[in-house]
C-alpha positions as CSV (number, residue, x, y, z in Angstrom):
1,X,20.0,-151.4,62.9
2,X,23.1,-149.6,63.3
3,X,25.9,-149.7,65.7
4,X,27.0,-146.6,67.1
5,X,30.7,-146.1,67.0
6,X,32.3,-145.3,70.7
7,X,35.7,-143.7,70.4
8,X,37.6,-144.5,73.3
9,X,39.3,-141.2,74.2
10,X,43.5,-141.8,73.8
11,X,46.2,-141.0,76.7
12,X,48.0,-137.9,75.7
13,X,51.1,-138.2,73.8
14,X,54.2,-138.9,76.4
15,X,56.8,-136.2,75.5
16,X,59.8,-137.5,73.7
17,X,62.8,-136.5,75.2
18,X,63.7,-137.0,79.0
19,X,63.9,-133.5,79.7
20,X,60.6,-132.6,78.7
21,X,59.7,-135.4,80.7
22,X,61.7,-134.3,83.9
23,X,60.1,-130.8,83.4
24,X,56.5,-132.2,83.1
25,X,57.3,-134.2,86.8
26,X,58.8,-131.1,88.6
27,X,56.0,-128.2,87.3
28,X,53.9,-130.4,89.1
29,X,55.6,-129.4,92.3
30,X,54.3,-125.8,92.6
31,X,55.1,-124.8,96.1
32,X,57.3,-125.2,98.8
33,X,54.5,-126.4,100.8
34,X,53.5,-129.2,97.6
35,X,53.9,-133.6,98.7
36,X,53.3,-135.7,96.0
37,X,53.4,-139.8,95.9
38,X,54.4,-141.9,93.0
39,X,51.0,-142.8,92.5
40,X,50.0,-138.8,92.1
41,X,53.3,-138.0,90.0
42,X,52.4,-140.8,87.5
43,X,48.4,-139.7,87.5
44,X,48.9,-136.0,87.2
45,X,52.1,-136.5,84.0
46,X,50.1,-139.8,82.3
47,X,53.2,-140.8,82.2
48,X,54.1,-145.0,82.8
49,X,54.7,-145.4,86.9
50,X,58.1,-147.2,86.3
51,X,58.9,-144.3,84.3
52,X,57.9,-141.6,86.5
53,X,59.9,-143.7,89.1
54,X,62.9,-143.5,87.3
55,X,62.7,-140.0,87.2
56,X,61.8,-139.2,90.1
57,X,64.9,-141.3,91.7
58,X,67.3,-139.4,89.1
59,X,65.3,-135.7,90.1
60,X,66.1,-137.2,94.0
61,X,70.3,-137.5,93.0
62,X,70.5,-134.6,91.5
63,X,68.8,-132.7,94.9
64,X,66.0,-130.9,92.6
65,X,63.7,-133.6,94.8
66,X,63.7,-134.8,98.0
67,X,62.0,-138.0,99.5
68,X,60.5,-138.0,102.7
69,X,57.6,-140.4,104.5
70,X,54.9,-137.9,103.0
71,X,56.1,-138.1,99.7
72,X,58.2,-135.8,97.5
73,X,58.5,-132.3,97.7
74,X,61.1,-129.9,96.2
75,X,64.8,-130.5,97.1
76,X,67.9,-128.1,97.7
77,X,68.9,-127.2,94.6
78,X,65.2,-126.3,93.9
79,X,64.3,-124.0,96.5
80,X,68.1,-122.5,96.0
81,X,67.0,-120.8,92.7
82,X,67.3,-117.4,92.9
83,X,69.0,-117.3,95.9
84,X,66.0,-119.2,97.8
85,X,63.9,-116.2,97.6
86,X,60.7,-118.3,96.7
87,X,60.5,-120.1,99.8
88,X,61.3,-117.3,102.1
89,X,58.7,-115.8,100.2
90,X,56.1,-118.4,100.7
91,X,57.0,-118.4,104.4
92,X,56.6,-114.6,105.0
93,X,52.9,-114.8,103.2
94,X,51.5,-117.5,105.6
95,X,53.4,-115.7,108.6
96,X,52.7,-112.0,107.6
97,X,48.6,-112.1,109.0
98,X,49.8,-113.8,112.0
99,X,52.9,-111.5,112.7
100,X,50.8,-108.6,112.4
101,X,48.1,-109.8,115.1
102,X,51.1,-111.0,117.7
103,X,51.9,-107.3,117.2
104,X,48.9,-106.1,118.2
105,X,47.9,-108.4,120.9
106,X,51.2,-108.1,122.8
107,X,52.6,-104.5,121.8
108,X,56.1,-106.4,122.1
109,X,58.3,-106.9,118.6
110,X,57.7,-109.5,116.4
111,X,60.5,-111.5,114.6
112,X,60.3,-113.9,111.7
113,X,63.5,-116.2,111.2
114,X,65.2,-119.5,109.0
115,X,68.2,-120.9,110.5
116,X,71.7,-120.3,107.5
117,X,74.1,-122.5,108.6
118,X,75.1,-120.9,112.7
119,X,73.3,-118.0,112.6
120,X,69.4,-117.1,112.2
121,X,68.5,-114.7,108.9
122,X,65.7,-112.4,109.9
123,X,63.3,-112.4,107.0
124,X,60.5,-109.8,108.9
125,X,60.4,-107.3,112.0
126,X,56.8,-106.0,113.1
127,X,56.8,-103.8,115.8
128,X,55.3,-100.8,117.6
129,X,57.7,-98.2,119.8
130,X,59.8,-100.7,121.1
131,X,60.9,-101.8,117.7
132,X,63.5,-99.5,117.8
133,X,65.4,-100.1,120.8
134,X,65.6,-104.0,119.3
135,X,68.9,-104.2,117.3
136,X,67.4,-106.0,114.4
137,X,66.8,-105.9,111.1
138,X,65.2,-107.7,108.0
139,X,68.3,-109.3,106.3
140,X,70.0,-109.1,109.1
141,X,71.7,-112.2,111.1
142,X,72.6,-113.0,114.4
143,X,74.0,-116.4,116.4
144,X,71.7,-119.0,116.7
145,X,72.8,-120.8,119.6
146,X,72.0,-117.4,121.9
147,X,68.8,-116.0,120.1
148,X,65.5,-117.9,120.8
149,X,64.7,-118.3,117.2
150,X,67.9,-120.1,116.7
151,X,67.4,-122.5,119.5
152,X,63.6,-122.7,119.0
153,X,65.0,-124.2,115.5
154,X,67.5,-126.3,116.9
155,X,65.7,-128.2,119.2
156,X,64.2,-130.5,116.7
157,X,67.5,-131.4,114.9
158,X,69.6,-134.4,115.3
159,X,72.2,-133.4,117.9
160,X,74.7,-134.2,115.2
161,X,73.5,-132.2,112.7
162,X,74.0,-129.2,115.5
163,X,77.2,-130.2,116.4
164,X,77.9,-129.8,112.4
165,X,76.6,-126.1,112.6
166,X,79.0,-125.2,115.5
167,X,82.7,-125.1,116.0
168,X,83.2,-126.9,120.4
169,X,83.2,-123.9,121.4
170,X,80.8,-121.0,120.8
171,X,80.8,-117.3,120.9
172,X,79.7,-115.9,123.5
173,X,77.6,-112.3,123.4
174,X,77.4,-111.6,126.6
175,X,77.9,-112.6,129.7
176,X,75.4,-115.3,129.8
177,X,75.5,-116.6,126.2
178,X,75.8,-120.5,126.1
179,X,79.4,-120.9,125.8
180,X,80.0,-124.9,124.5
181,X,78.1,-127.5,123.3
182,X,77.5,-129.5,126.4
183,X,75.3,-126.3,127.9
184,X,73.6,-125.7,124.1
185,X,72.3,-129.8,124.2
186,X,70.8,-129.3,127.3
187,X,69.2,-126.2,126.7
188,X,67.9,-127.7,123.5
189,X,66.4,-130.9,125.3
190,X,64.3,-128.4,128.0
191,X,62.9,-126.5,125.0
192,X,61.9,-130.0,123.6
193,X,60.6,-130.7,127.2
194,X,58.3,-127.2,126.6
195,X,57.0,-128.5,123.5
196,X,59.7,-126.5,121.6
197,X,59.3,-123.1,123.5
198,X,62.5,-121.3,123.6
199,X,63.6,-118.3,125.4
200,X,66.2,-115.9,125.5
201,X,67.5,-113.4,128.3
202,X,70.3,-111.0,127.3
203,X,72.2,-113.5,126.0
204,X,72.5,-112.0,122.3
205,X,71.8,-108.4,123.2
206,X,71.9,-107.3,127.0
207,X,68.1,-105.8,128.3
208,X,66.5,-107.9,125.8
209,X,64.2,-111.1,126.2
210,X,62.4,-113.4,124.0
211,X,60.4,-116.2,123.4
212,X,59.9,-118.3,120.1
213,X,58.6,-121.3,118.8
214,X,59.6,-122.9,115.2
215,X,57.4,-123.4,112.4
216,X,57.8,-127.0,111.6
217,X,57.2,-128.3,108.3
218,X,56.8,-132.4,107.9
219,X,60.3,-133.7,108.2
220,X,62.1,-130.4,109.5
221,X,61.6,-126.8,111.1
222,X,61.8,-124.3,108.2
223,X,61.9,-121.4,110.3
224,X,60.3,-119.4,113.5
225,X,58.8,-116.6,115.2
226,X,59.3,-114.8,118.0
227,X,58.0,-112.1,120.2
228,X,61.0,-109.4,121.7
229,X,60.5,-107.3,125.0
230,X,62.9,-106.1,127.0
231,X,64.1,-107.7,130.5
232,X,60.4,-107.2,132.5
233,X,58.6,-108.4,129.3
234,X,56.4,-111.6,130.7
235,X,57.4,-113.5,128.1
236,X,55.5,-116.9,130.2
237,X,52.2,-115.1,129.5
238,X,52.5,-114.7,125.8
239,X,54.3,-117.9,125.5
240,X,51.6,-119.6,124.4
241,X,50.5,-116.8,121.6
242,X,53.8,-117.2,120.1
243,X,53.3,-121.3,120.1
244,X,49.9,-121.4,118.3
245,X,51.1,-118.8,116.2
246,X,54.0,-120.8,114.8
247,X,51.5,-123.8,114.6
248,X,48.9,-122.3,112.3
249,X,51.5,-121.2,110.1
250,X,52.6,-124.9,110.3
251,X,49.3,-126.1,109.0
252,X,49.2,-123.5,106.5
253,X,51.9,-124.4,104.8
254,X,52.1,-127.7,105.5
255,X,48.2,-129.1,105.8
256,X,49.6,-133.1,105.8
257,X,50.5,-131.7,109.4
258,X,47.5,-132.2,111.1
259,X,48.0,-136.1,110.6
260,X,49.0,-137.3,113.9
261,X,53.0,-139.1,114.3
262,X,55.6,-139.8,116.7
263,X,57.6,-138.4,118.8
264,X,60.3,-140.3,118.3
265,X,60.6,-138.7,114.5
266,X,61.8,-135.0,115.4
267,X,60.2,-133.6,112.4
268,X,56.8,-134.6,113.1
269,X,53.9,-132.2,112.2
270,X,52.5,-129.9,115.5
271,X,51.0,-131.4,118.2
272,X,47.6,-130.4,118.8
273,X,46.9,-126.6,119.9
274,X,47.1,-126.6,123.7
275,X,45.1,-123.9,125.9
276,X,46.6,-120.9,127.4
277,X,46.6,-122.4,130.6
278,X,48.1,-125.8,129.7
279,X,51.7,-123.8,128.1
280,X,51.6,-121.6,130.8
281,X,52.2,-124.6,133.0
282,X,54.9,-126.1,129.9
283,X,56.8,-123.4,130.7
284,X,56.4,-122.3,134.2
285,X,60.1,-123.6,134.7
286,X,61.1,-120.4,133.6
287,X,59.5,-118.4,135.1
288,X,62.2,-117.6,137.4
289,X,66.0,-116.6,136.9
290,X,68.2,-117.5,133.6
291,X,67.5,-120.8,131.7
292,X,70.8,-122.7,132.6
């Protein structure tokens, strides 16, 4: 009687120098979007978990990770290749379908932002006659702390890393920008109190309003959208197109969102998608007269 011979089928080789090994960790992080635990770092390399740890610590110095609650993800210096065209990139695909429809539900302008430092970088514009009159324009910037994409963006930072973004006092547009810090927290904490609806009346550009609501990824916001009309726009009706909007693109990028957390963490993942009639009564505050 013979014995069959079962070869057990060997680990790959572990690749022999610590760069290879560092290059095998981060082409596992693919997208902006990617979270990865130890556990799924040392799986997905075969490489030992202490070592992967290692790595992954010295990958977290050196800001090409970062680690959050969810896991790791790309860091700075990552997403700064290339002048951080990748991510802006990834951002604009999710957003573009979703833009596009806003457009066409509303007929107002549609904007797509990130927050640089101060100031909000638009990275799309999709609009119909009125795009025009808006004075806007992809690659163009403008302050955050008087645009509602800048403030939609701010309101789910740590007050001192806003502070760090301003000078005491700010600049002021026009003649109802924010004009210091005291005014900008407060404004800040009612767009929290609107689940993170922001608006804007002339205070960047006189005869324009807005209202926009950030796309939050799962320990920051990454960027925002917003829809523009001018003064009679009624910006409290499409409020809440602007809100799930920003949401979906949320989850899109970021599907770990739909997990439920805290309030208390400002980078939480989207609460859950409210009706129509439940953000119209978020935001019915504002209905009325400026936002001071």
């Amino acid at each position: 009687m013979s014995v069959a011979t079962v070869e057990l089928e060997s680990p790959p080789a572990l690749p022999p120098s610590m760069v290879e090994r560092m290059t095998l960790i981060l082409d596992e992080f693919g997208a902006r979007s990617t979270r990865l635990t130890l556990e799924e770092v040392a799986r997905r390399t075969h490489l030992p978990r202490s070592t992967a740890h290692r790595i992954l610590d010295q990958l977290v110095k050196l800001r090409w990770l970062d680690h959050t609650s969810f896991g790791y993800c790309l860091g700075k210096r990552s997403l700064s290749l290339g002048g951080g065209g990748d991510d802006h990139a990834e951002v604009r695909q999710a957003a573009a379908p979703l833009l596009h429809q806003l457009s066409v539900q509303t007929g107002l302008v549609v904007h797509l932002a990130v927050l640089d430092e101060a100031e909000v970088l638009y990275l799309d514009k999709v609009g119909g006659r009125f795009a025009a009159a808006v004075p806007s324009r992809v690659g163009g910037r403008a302050p955050a702390h008087c645009t509602a994409l800048g403030k939609a963006v701010l309101a789910w930072l740590q007050p001192e890393e806003v502070e760090e973004r301003f000078a005491s006092q700010l600049d002021r547009q026009t003649h109802v920008t924010i004009g210091d810090l005291g005014l900008l927290h407060h404004e800040l904490n009612r767009i929290r109190s609107r689940r993170g609806v922001a608006f804007e009346r002339g205070e960047c550009f006189a005869q324009i309003s807005c209202v926009a609501s950030a796309i939050r990824g799962l320990e920051s916001p990454i960027a925002a959208i917003s829809l523009v009309g001018d003064s009679r726009a009624p910006l409290e009706k499409v409020a809440p197109l602007v809100a799930d909007a920003a949401h979906r693109v949320s989850l899109e990028l970021f599907p770990q969102a739909r997990e439920p957390r805290t309030a208390r963490r400002m980078s939480t993942a989207q609460e859950r998608n409210y009706s129509p009639a439940t953000m119209e009564r978020l935001v019915v505050a504002g209905q009325t007269g400026s936002w001071f």
